[in-house]
C-alpha positions in Angstrom: -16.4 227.3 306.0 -17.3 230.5 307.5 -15.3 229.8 310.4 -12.3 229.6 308.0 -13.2 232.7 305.8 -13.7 235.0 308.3 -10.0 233.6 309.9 -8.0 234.3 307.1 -10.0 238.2 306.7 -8.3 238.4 310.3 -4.7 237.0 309.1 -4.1 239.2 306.1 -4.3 242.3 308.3 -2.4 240.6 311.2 0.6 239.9 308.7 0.2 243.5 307.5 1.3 244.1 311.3 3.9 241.6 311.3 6.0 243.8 308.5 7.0 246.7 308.1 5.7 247.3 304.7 2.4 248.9 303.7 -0.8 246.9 302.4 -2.6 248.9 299.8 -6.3 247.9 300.2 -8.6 248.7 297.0 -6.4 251.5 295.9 -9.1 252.6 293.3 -12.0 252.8 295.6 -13.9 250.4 293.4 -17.0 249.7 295.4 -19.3 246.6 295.4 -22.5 248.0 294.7 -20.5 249.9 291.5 -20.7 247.1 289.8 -24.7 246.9 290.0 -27.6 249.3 288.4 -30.9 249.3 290.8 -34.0 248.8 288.2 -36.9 250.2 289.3 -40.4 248.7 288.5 -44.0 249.6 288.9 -46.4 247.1 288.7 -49.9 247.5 289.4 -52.4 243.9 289.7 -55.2 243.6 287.4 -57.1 239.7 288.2 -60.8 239.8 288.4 -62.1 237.7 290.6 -64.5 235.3 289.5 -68.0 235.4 290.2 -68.6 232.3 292.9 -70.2 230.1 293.0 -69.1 228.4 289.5 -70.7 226.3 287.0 -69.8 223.5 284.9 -69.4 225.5 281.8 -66.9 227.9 283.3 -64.6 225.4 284.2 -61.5 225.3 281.3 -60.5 221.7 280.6 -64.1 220.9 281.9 -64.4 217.5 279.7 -61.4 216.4 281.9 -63.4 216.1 284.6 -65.0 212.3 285.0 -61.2 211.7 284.2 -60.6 212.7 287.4 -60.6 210.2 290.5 -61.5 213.0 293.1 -64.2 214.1 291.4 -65.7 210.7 290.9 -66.7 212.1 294.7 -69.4 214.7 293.6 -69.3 216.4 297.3 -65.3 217.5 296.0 -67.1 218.8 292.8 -69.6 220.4 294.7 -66.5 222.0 296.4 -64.8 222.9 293.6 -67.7 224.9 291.9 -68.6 226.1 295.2 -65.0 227.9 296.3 -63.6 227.8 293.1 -60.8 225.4 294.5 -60.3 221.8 296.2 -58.0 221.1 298.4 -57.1 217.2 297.9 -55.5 215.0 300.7 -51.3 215.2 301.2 -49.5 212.9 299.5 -45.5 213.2 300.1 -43.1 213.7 297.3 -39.3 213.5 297.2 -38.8 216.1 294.3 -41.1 218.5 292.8 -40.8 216.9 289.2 -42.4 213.5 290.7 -45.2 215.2 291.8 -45.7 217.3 288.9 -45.3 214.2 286.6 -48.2 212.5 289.2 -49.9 215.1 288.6 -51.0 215.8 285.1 -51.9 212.5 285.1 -54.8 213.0 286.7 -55.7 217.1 286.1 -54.3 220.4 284.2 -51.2 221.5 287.0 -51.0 225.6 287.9 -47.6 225.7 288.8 -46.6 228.3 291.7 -43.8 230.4 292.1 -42.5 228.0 294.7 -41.7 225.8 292.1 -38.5 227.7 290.7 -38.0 229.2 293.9 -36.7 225.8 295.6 -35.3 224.6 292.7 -33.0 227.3 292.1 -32.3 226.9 295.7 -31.5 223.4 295.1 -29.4 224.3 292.1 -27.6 226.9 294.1 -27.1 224.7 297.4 -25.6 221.6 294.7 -23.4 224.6 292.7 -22.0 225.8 296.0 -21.6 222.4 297.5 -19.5 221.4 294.2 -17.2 224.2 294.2 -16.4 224.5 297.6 -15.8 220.6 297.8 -13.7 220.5 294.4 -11.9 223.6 294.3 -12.3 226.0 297.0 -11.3 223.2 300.0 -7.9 222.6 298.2 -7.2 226.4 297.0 -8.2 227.4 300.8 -5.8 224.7 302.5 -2.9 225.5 300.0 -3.4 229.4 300.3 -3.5 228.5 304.1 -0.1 226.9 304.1 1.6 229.6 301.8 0.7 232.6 304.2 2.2 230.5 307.4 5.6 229.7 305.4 5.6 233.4 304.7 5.5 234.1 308.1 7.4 231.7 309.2 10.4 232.8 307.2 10.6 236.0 308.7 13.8 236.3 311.3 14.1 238.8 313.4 12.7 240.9 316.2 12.1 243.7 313.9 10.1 241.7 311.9 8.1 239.9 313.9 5.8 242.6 315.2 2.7 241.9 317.6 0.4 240.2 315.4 3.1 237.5 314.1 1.9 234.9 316.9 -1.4 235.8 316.4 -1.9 235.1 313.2 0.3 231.6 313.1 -2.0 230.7 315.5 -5.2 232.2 313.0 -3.7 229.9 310.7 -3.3 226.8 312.4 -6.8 226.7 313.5 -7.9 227.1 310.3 -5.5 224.5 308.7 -6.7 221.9 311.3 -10.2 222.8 310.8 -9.7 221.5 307.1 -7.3 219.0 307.4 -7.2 216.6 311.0 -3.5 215.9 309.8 -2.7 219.6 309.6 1.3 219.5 310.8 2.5 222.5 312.9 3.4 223.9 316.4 -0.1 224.3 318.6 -0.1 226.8 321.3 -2.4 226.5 324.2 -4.5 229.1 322.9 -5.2 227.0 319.7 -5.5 223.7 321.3 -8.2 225.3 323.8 -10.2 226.7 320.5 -10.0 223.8 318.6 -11.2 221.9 322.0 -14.2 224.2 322.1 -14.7 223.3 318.6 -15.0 220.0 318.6 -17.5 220.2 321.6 -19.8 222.8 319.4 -21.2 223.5 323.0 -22.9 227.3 322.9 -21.9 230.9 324.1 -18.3 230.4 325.5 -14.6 232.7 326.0 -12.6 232.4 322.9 -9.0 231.6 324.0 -8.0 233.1 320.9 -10.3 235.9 320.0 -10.8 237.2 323.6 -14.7 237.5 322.9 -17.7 235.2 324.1 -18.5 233.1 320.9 -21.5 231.2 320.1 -19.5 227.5 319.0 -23.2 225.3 318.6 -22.8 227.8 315.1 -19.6 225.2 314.8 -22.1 222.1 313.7 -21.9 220.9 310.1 -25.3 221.7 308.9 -27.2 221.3 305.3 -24.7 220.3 302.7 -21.8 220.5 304.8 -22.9 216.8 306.3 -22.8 215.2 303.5 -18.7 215.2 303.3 -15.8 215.8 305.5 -14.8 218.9 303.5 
């Protein structure tokens, strides 16, 4: 997909070349960061630490305690009052919540920032993967086919100016990168891209681009596995 963005960033100013009319880029000079107010804060830390080693009485939640199996070992209570922590063997989890819910069956849980931190990368991987699959594959492939009829209905000498070849070729890579049964003319140039491709070997010429380019970044990785789009 970043192949494919960064390819039609290319192509719009490669048709601006292939006419003779003039592209008016952000004509307002609306910038990004306009749109966004930097909050400053000032936070200063204020935890005590306690006073080690512990007893029983300072222990929150203490009644819990022949509740739970690892301290039926009194060497791990000895730990805990000692270090004011235990570290308990791994167990593996496939999700957070099944190990939270495993948890609290057995002690109080102190949840860490971690927590929310991969789960809102989880939410944010699943929210991207739905959008681009859903939406943003088939806007992509028809906005894809819409520039290269544009261009290709332009006659002329005069109109064809030196980026017109260029950028069908832009396009078709990127049209065959999303669909196999993409239908148009394939230059050498294009068929010795797609080729490297394919191969998703590393650091190699670009037929097309004219610059060494590192194709192993080509490989489907995270949720891009999961489906052909």
């Amino acid at each position: 997909m970043n192949y494919l963005i960064r390819m039609i960033i290319c192509v719009i100013p490669l048709i601006a070349l292939s006419t003779t009319k003039t592209v008016a880029i952000n004509p307002d000079g609306v910038q990004f960061q306009d749109f966004y107010q930097s909050i400053s804060t000032d936070m200063e830390g204020n935890f005590k630490e306690p006073n080690l080693p512990l007893t029983k009485n300072m222990i929150q939640n203490k009644e819990l305690i022949p509740l739970v199996p690892y301290f039926k070992n009194q060497d791990n209570l000895s730990k805990l009052l000692k270090n004011g922590f235990l570290v308990v063997p791994e167990r593996k989890y496939d999700t957070f919540s099944k190990a939270y819910i495993d948890s609290i069956k057995e002690m109080p849980s102190y949840i860490t920032a971690d927590f929310f931190l991969h789960y809102f990368h989880v939410f944010f991987d699943h929210t991207l993967m739905e959008i681009e699959e859903n939406y943003l594959y088939e806007d992509l492939l028809d906005l894809i086919v819409s520039m290269q009829a544009y261009l290709e209905k332009m006659e002329g000498a005069s109109q064809r100016g030196p980026g017109y070849i260029l950028a069908l070729d832009y396009l078709t890579i990127a049209g065959s990168c999303l669909d196999p049964e993409y239908k148009t003319a394939v230059s050498d140039e294009v068929s010795a891209e797609l080729r490297l491709i394919a191969e998703k070997r590393e650091f190699s010429l670009s037929p097309l681009l004219r610059y060494y380019e590192d194709y192993s970044q080509y490989k489907p990785r995270g949720h891009y596995t999961k489906s052909s789009k």
